[in-house]
C-alpha positions as CSV (number, residue, x, y, z in Angstrom):
1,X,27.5,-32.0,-34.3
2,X,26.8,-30.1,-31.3
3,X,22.8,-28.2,-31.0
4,X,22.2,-25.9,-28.3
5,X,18.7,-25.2,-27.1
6,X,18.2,-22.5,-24.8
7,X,14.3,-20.5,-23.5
8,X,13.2,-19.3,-20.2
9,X,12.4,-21.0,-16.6
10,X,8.8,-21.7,-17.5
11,X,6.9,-24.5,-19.3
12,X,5.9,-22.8,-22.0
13,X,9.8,-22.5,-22.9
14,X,10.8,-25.9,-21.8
15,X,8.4,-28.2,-23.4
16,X,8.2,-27.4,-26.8
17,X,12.3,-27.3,-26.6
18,X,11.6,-30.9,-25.6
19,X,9.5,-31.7,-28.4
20,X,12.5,-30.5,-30.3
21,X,14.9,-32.4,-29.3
22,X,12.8,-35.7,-29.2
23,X,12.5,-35.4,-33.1
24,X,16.1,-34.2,-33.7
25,X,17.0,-37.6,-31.7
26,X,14.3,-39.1,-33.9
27,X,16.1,-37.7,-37.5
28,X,20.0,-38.6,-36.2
29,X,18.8,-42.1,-35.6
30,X,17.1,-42.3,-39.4
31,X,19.7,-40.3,-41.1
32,X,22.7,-42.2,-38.9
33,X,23.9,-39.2,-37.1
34,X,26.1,-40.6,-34.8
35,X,27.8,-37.4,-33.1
36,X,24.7,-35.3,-32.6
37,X,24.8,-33.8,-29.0
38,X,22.2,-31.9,-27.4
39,X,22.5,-29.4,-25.1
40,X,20.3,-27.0,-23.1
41,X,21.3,-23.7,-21.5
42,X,19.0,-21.7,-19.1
43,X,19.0,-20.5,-15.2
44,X,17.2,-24.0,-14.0
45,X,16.7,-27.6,-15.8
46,X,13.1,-27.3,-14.9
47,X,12.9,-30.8,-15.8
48,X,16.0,-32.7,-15.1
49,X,14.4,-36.1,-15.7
50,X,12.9,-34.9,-18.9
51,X,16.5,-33.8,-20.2
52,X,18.0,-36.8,-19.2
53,X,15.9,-39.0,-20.9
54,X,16.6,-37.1,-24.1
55,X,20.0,-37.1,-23.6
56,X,20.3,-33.6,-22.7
57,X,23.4,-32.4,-21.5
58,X,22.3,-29.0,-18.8
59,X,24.4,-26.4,-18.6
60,X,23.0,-23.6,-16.0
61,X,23.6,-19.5,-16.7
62,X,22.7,-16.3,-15.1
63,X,20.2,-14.5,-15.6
64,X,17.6,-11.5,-14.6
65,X,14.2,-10.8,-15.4
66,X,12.9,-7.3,-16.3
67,X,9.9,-6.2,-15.0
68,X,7.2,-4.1,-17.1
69,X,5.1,-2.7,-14.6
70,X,7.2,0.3,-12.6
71,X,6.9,1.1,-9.3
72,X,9.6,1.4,-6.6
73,X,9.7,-2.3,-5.8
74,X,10.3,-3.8,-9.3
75,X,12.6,-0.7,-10.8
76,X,15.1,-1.9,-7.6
77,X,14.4,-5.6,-8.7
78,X,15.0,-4.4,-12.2
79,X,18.6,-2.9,-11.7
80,X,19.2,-6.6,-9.9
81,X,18.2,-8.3,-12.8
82,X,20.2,-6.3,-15.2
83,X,23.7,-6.8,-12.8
84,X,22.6,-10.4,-12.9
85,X,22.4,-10.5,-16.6
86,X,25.4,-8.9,-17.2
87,X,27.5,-11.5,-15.2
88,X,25.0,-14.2,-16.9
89,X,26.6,-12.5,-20.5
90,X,29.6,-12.6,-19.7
91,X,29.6,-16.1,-18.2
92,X,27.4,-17.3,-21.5
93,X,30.1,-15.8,-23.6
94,X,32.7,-17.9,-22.1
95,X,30.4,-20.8,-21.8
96,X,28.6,-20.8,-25.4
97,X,32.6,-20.5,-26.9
98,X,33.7,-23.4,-24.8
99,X,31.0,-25.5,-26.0
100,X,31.1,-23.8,-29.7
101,X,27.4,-25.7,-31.1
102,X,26.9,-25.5,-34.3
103,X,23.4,-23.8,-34.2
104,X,21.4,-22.6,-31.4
105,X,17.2,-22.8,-30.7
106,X,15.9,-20.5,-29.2
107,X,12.2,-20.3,-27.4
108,X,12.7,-16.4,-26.2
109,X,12.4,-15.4,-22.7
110,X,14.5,-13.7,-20.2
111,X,17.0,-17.0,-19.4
112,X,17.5,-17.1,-23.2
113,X,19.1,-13.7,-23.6
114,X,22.7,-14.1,-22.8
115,X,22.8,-17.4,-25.0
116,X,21.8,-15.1,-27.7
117,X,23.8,-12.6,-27.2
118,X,26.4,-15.0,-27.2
119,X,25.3,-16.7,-30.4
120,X,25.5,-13.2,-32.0
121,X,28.9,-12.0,-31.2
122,X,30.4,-15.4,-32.0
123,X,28.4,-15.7,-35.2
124,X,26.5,-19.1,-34.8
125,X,23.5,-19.4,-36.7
126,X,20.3,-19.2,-34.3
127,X,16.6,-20.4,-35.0
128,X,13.8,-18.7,-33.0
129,X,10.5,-20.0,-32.2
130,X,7.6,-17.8,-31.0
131,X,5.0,-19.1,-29.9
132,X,2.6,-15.9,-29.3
133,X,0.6,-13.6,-31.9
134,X,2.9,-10.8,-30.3
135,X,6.4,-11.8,-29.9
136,X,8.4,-11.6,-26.7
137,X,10.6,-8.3,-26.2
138,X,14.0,-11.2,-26.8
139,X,12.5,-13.1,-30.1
140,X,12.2,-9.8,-31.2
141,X,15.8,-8.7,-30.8
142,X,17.0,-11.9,-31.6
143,X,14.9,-11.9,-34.7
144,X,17.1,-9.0,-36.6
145,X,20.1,-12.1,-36.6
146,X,18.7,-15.1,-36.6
147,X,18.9,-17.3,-39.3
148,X,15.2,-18.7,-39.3
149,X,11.8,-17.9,-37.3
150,X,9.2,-20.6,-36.3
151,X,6.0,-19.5,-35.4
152,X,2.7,-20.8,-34.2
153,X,0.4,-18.1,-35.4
154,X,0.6,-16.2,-38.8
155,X,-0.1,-13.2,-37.1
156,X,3.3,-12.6,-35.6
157,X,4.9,-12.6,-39.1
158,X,4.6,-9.1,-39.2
159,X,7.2,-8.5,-36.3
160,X,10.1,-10.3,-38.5
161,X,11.8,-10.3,-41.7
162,X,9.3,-12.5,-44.2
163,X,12.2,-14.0,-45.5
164,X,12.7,-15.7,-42.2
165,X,9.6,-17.2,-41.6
166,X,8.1,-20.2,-41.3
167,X,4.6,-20.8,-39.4
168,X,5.5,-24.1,-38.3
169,X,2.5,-24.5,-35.2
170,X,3.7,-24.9,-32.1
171,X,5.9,-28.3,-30.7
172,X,3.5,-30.1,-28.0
173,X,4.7,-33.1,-26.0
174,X,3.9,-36.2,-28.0
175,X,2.8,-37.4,-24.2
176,X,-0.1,-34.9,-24.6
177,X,-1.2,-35.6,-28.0
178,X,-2.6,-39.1,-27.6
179,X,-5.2,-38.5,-24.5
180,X,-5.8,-41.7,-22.1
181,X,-9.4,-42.1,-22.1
182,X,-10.0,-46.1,-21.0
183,X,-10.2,-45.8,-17.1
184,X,-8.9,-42.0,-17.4
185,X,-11.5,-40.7,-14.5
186,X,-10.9,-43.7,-12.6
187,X,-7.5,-42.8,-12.5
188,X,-8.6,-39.3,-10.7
189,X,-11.0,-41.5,-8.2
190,X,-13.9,-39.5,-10.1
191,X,-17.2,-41.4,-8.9
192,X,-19.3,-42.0,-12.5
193,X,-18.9,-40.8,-15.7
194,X,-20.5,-38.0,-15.7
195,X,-19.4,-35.5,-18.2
196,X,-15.9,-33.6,-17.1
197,X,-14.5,-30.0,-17.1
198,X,-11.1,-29.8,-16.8
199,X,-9.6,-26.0,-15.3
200,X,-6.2,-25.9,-16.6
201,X,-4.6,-22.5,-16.1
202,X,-0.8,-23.6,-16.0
203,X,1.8,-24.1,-13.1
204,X,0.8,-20.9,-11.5
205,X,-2.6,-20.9,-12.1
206,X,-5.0,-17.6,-11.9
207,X,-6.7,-16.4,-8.7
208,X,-9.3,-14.7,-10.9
209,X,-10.7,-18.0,-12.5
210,X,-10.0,-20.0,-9.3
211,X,-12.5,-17.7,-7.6
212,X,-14.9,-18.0,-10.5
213,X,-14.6,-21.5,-10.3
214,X,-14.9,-22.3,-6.3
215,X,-18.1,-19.8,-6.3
216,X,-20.0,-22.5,-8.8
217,X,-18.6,-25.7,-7.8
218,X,-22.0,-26.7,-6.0
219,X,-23.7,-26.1,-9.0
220,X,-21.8,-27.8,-11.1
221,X,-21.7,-30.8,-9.2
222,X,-25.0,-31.4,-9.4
223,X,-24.9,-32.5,-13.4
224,X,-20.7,-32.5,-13.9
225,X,-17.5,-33.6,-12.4
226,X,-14.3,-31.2,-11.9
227,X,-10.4,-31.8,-12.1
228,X,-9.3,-28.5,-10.9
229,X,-5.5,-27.6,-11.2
230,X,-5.2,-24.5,-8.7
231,X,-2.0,-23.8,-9.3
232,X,0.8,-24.6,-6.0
233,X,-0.1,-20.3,-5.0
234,X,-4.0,-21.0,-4.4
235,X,-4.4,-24.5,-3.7
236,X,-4.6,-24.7,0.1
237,X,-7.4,-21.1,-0.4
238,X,-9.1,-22.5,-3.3
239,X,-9.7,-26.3,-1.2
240,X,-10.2,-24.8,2.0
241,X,-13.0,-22.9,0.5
242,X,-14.4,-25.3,-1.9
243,X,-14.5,-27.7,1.3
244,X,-16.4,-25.5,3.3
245,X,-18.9,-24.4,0.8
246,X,-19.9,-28.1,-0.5
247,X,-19.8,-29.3,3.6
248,X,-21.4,-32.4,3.3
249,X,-22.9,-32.4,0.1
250,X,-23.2,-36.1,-1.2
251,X,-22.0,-35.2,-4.5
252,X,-18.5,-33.7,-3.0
253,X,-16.4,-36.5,-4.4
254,X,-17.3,-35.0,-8.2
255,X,-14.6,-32.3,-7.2
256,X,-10.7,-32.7,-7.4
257,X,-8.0,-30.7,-6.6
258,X,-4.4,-30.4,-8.0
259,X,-1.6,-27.8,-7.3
260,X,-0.4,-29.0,-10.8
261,X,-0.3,-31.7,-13.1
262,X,3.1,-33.6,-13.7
263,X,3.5,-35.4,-17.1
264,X,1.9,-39.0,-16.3
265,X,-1.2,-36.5,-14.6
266,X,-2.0,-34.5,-17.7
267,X,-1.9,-37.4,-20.3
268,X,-4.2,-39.1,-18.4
269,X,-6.4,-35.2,-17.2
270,X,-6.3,-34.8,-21.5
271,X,-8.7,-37.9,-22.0
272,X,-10.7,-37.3,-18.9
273,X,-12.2,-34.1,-19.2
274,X,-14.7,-33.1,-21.9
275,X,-14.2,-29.6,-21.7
276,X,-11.1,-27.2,-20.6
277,X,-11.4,-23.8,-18.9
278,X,-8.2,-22.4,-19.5
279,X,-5.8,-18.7,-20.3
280,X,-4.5,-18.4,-23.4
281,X,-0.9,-19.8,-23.3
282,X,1.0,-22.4,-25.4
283,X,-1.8,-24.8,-23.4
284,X,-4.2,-23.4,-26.3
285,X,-1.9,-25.8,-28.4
286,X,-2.5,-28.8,-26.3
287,X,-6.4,-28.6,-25.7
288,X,-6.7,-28.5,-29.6
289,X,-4.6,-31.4,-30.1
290,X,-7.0,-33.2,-27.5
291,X,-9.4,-31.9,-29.7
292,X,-11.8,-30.6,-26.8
293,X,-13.8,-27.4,-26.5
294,X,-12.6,-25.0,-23.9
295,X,-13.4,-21.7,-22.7
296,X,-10.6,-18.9,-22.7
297,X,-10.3,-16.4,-20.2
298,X,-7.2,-14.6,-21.5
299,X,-4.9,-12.7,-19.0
300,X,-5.1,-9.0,-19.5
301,X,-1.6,-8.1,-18.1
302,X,0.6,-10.4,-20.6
303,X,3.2,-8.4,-22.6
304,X,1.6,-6.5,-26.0
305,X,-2.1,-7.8,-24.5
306,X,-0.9,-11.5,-26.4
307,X,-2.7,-14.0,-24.4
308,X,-5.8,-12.2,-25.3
309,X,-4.6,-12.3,-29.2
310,X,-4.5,-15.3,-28.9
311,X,-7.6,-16.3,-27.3
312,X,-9.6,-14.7,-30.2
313,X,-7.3,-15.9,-32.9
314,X,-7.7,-19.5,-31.7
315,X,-11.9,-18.3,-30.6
316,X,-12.1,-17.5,-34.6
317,X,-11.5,-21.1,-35.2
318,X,-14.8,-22.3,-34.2
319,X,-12.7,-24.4,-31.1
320,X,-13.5,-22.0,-28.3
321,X,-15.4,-19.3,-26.6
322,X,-13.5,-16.3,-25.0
323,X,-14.1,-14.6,-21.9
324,X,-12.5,-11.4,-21.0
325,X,-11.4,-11.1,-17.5
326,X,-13.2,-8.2,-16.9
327,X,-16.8,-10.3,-17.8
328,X,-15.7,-12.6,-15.6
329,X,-18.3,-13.6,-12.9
330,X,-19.4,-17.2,-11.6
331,X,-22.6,-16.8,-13.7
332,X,-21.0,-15.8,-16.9
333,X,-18.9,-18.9,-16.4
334,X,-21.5,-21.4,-15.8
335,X,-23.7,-20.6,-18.5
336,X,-21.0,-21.0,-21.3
337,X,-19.8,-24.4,-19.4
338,X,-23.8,-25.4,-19.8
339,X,-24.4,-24.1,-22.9
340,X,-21.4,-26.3,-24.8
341,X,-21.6,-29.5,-22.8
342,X,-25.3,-29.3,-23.4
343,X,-25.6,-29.1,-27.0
344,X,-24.5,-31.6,-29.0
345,X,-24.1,-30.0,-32.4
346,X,-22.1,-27.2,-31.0
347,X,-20.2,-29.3,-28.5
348,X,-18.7,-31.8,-31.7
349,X,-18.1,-28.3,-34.6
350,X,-15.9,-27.3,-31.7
351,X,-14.2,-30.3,-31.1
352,X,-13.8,-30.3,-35.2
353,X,-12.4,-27.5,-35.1
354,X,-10.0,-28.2,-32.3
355,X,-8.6,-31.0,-34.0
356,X,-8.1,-29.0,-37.0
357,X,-6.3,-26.3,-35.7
358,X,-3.5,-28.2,-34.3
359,X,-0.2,-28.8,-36.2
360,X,1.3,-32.5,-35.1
361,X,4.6,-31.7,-37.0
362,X,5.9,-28.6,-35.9
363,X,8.9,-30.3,-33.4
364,X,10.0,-32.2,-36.4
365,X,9.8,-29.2,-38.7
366,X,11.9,-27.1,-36.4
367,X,14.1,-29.7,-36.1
368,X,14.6,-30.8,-39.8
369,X,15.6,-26.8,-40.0
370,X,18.5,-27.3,-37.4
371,X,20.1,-30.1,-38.9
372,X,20.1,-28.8,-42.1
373,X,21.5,-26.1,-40.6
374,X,24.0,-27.2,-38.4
375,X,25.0,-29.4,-41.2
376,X,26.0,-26.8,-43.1
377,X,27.7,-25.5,-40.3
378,X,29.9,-28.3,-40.1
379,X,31.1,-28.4,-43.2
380,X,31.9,-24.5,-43.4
């Protein structure tokens, strides 16, 4: 039995893929698959030691990314990307045949295309996940064939046959779903144990809240303690200035850094911080299964204005506040960090409600769906 997993070059793709294929490893070992392989197609590994470890075969493609915004620059970069995904068709084709799984998963985004459009012209079923109130431009496409939807809000149902559906939640690492508290802000050389706030804006991070952020630091060391991930595109800006506007403040230790956090970092960031400032990504996933309030600043040029769907879907909840980028300012910020971590009655309702919201068996309901359906596959 052969499974093919396939999403875009980003995290948000990747790891819930992973989660994935951890519990289909998880069912062939209780239901004594023997011959289940797993493969995953895209135009990196991302995370070659994460695929290895779950037996992961990689299997790199071509493929372009089309820009929404149009100007000069990116309609150029655009006809780039569309030669590129044509070659990466054609070579997924070829590649997809070869390899012949008997279902495909799909997590949408650019790199995913030509594996779909390979899964459709050689008829092998496909499930979809989408992890977004507004689904991506490929889940929708690749929604009109595919034999099953997952999705993590109910909202996006309306984009996709009903028959298809399923609101499963979304798949988050089972590393991130049991936070490290016992010596967790030792292990970031935090000085006391002060309460926390944790900025977690992904791998690339967000200028606008970084700015917010480094223009309050001094307050907020006076009371709190900081794990800031800058993202790798602002770090040496965002610790140059912090540096320079806490001089020699006695307090300066409360503050730390990060370009990013790697796997062993954010287990251990999930049970140190009492409070996460964050967009409105799949991340909204893994702060409510740490079951801590955050604050959601939504990014206003995601594709169909998503990110800040989903900042007010998950906001209705009870587990967070939202703040639209364009009420943005240090002062705005600070008040909402103070006014959670500084009452106790609203501080536990949204933790409640954070806990609540999350969905600890969407991997293994996604992947109970592809065996069943590869299965069937099989024996066709």
């Amino acid at each position: 039995m052969k499974i093919l997993l396939t999403g875009g070059g980003t995290g948000g793709h990747f790891y819930p893929l992973m989660v994935v294929a951890e519990e289909l490893n998880k069912l062939s070992d209780e239901e004594r698959i023997v011959d289940l392989h797993l493969y995953y197609m895209s135009d990196t590994p991302y995370d070659p030691e994460l695929l290895e470890e779950q037996f992961i075969h990689y299997i790199p493609i071509i493929s372009g990314k089309l820009r929404t915004t149009m100007n000069f620059k990116n309609i150029i970069l655009n006809i780039q990307s569309m030669i590129k995904t044509s070659f990466g068709i054609v070579g997924a084709i070829f590649k997809v045949f070869s390899l012949y799984p008997d279902v495909v998963i799909s997590k949408g985004g650019y790199a995913s295309f030509p594996v779909l459009v390979a899964a459709k012209l050689l008829r092998i079923p496909t499930i979809i996940h989408e992890s977004d109130t507004v689904p991506g431009r490929v889940s929708r496409w690749s929604g009109k064939f595919a034999k099953r939807i997952a999705l993590s809000y109910p909202e996006a149902a309306q984009y996709f046959d009903e028959k298809k559906v399923s609101v499963t939640g979304q798949p988050v690492r089972k590393t991130l779903t049991h936070p490290v508290r016992d010596g967790a802000k030792a292990f970031f050389e935090l000085p006391g144990d002060l309460p926390t706030i944790g900025i977690y804006a992904g791998s690339q991070g967000s200028r606008a809240i970084n700015d917010a952020v480094v223009s309050i630091v001094p307050e907020l060391i006076k009371k709190y303690q900081i794990i800031h991930q800058t993202g790798a595109a602002d770090y040496d800006d965002v610790t140059t200035e912090v540096r320079i506007a806490l001089g020699d403040d006695t307090h300066r230790t409360r503050y730390k850094a990060f370009k990013f956090l790697n796997n062993v970092q954010a287990k251990v960031f999930s049970g140190a911080v009492d409070i996460v400032v964050s967009r409105a990504g799949s991340s909204l996933f893994e702060i409510a299964a740490w079951g801590k309030p955050s604050i959601i600043i939504p990014y206003v040029y995601a594709h169909g204005d998503h990110q800040r769907k989903n900042a007010y879907h998950y906001a209705r909840t009870g587990a967070a506040v939202v703040i639209e980028e364009s009420n943005l300012t240090p002062s705005v910020l600070l008040g909402q960090i103070q006014q959670i971590l500084e009452s106790a009655d609203l501080y536990s309702a949204m933790s409640a409600h954070a806990k609540a919201f999350f969905a600890p068996d969407a991997g293994r309901k996604i992947a109970i769906e592809a065996l069943s359906i590869a299965l069937s596959h099989v024996e066709e």
